[in-house]
C-alpha positions in Angstrom: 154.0 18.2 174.1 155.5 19.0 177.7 158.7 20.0 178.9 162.0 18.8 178.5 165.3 20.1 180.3 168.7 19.1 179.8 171.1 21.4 181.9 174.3 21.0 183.8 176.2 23.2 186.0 180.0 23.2 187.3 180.8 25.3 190.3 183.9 26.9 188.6 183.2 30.7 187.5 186.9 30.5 185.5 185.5 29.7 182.1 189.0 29.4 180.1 189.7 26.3 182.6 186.6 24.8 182.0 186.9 25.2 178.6 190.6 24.1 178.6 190.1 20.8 181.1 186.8 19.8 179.1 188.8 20.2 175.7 191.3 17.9 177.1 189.0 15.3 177.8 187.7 15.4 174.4 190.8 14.9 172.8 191.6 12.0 175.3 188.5 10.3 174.6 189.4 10.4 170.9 188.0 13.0 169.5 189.0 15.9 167.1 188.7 19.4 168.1 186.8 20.9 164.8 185.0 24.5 163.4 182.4 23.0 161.3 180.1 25.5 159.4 176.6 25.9 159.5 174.3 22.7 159.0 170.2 22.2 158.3 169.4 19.7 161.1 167.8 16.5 160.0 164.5 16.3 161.5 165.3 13.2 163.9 168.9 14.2 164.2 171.7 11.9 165.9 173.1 14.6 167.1 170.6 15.9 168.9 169.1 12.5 170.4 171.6 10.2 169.7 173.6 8.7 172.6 177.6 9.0 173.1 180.2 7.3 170.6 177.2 6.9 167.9 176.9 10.5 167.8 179.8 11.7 165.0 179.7 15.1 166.2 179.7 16.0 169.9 178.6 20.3 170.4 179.5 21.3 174.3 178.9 25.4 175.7 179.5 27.1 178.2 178.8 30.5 179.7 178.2 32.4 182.5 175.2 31.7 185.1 175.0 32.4 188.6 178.3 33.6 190.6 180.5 30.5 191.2 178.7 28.9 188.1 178.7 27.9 184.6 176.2 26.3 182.7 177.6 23.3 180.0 174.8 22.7 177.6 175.8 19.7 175.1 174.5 18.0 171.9 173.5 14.9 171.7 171.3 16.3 175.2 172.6 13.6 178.4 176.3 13.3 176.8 177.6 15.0 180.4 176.1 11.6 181.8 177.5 9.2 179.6 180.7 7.5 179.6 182.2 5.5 182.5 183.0 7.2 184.3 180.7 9.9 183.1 182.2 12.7 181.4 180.1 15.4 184.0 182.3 13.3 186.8 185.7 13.1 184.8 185.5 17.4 184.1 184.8 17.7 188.1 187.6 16.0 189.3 189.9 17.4 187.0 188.6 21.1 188.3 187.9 20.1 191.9 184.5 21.3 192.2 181.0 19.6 192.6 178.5 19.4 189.5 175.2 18.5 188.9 173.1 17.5 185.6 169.2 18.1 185.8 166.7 16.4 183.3 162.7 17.0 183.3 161.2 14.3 180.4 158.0 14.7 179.2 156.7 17.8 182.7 156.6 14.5 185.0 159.7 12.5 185.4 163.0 14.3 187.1 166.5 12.8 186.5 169.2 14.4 188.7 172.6 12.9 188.3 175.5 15.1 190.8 179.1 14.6 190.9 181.4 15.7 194.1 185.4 17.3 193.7 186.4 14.1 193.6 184.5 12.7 191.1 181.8 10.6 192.8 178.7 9.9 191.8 175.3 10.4 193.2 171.6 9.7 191.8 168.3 10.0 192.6 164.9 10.1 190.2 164.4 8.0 186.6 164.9 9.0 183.3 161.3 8.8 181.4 159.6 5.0 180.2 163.5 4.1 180.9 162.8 3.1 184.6 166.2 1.7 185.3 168.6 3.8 182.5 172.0 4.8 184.4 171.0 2.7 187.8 171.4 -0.8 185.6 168.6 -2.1 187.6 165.6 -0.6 189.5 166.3 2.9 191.1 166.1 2.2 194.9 162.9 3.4 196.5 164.7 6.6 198.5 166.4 7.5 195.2 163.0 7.6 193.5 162.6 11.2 193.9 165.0 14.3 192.9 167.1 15.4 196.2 170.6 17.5 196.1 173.0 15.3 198.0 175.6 16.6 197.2 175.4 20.0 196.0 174.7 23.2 198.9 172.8 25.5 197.2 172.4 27.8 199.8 174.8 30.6 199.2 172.9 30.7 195.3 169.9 30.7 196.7 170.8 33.5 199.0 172.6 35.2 195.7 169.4 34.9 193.7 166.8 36.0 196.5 169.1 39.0 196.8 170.0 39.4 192.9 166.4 38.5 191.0 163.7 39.7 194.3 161.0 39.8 191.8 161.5 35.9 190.7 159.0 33.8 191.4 157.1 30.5 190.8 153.5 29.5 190.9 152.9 26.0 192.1 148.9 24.4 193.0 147.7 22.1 195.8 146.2 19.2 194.9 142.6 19.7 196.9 142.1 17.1 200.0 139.4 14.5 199.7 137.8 14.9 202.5 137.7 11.1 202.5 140.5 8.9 204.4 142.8 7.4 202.2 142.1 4.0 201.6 145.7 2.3 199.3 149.0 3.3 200.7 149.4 5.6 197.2 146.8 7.4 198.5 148.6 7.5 202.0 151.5 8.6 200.2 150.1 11.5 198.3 148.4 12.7 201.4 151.1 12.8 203.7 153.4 14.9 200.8 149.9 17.1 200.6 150.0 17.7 204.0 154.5 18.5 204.5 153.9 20.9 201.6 151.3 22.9 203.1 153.1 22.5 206.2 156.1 23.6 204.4 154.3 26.8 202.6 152.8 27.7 206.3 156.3 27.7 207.5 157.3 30.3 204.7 154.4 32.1 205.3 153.4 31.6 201.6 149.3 32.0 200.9 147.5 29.6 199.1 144.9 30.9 197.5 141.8 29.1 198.6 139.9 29.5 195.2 142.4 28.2 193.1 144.7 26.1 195.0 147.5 28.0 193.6 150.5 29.4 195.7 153.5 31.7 194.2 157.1 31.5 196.2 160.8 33.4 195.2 162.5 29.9 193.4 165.2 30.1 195.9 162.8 28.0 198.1 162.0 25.4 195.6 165.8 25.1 195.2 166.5 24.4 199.0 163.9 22.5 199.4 165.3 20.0 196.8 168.4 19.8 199.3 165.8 18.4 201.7 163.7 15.2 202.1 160.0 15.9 201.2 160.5 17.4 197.8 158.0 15.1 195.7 155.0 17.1 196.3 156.7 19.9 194.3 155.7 19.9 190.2 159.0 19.6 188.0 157.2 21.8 185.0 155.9 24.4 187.0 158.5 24.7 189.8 161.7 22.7 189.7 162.5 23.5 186.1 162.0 26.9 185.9 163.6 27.1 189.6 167.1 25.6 188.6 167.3 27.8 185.5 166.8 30.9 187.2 168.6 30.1 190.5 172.1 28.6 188.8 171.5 30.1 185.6 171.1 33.8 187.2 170.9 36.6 184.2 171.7 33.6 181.8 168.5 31.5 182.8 167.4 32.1 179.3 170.3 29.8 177.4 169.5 27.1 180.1 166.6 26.2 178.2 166.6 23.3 175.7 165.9 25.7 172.7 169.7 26.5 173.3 170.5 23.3 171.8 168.2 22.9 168.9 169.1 26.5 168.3 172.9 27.0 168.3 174.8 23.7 169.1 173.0 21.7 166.8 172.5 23.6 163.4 176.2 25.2 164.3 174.9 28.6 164.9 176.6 31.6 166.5 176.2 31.6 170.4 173.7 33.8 171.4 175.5 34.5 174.7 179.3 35.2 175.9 181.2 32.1 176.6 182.8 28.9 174.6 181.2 26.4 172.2 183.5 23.4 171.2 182.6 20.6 168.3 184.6 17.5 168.9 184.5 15.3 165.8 184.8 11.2 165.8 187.8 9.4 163.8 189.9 11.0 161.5 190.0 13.9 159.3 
């Protein structure tokens, strides 16, 4: 089975307000503010992979992660993104700071859906088999690929290069050929061969001519998604751990996806300082 991320991040260090504004929207939405006690999951649970207002019971954390960040992890997984407008956009307007969502399905396909202070919108990349969920139609061919548009991330970049010195990533280049490329795919995957080990050259980053791997601080990776040219980089084995331990800083842990299955889900303690909320559907 491969890897699946479902992590958002609100530049607002001031948990209590985030806590307070998103429990506001909650309530406005409908929903009852509850404790509930411990639960056995089912094992395909709604509340888990269910979507919005067919999910009875909505789980939402937050905590700590980078400076000027928290992380908001939320069960069912993509309930940030849904809504109209979404609920990620609604909580970042209210708080008047940018916000971003990141989803890896399956290792391959990226989802990347970022909200400004104002509440606008911004997305690039496709969610799974579901080529044209949240675009309503095709994605258009420059929004194909992850890119931060709206989100700087280079003062936490900066932080974490400073902070975490030891992090790193390992990615691999996919050998050359040798042999012109013949389709335009093959055009394509040459030319993003070519800006990555341009890119790597540029850092001064070895690749190891053996094994066509190459290891680089994840600060990189996450500037590099602020920039054009960002396909050639793998999602499993550089962009997710990258945005975990970049924005997530000494919390990168609880970004991961076993966060919800663990804690929101079954109604367990937090394993981590911060606020969990349970927002129940209808009446008591």
């Amino acid at each position: 089975m491969g890897t699946w991320l479902n992590v958002a991040f609100i530049q607002c260090a001031d948990l209590a307000r985030v806590e307070r504004e998103l429990s506001r929207l909650l309530v406005e939405a409908g929903r009852r503010l509850t404790t509930p006690g411990p639960r056995t999951p089912e094992p395909y649970d709604r509340m888990q992979y269910g979507l919005g207002d067919e999910v009875r019971r909505w789980g939402l954390a937050g905590f700590h992660g980078a400076p000027g960040w928290t992380v908001l992890r939320t069960a069912p997984f993509e309930l940030l993104m849904q809504g109209t407008p979404p609920l990620l956009a609604r909580l970042a307007s209210r708080l008047g700071v940018p916000a971003f969502q990141y989803n890896i399905y399956d290792s391959t396909p990226e989802f990347l859906m970022e909200v400004d202070a104002g509440g606008r919108v911004e997305l690039s990349g496709y969610v799974g088999q579901e080529f044209t969920r949240y675009w309503n139609s095709e994605p258009p061919m420059d929004r194909v690929d992850t890119r931060f548009r709206i989100i700087d991330p280079s003062a936490v970049a900066a932080w974490s290069e400073s902070a975490m010195p030891e992090a790193s990533v390992t990615g691999w280049l996919a050998p050359s050929s040798g042999k012109p490329p013949r389709t335009d795919f093959d055009k394509l995957l040459e030319s993003q061969r070519v800006d990555l080990v341009r890119w790597l050259g540029q850092l001064g980053t070895r690749i190891d001519p053996g094994s066509h791997e190459w290891t680089i601080h994840p600060a990189h990776i996450v500037r590099r998604l602020a920039q054009a040219g960002s396909a050639s980089l793998s999602a499993e084995e550089c962009v997710e751990p990258a945005i975990k331990t970049v924005f997530g800083g000494l919390n990168a842990e609880h970004c991961d996806n076993l966060f919800l299955v663990k804690t929101l889900v079954p109604h367990a303690p937090m394993p981590v300082d911060g606020f969990v909320l349970y927002a129940e559907a209808g009446n008591p």
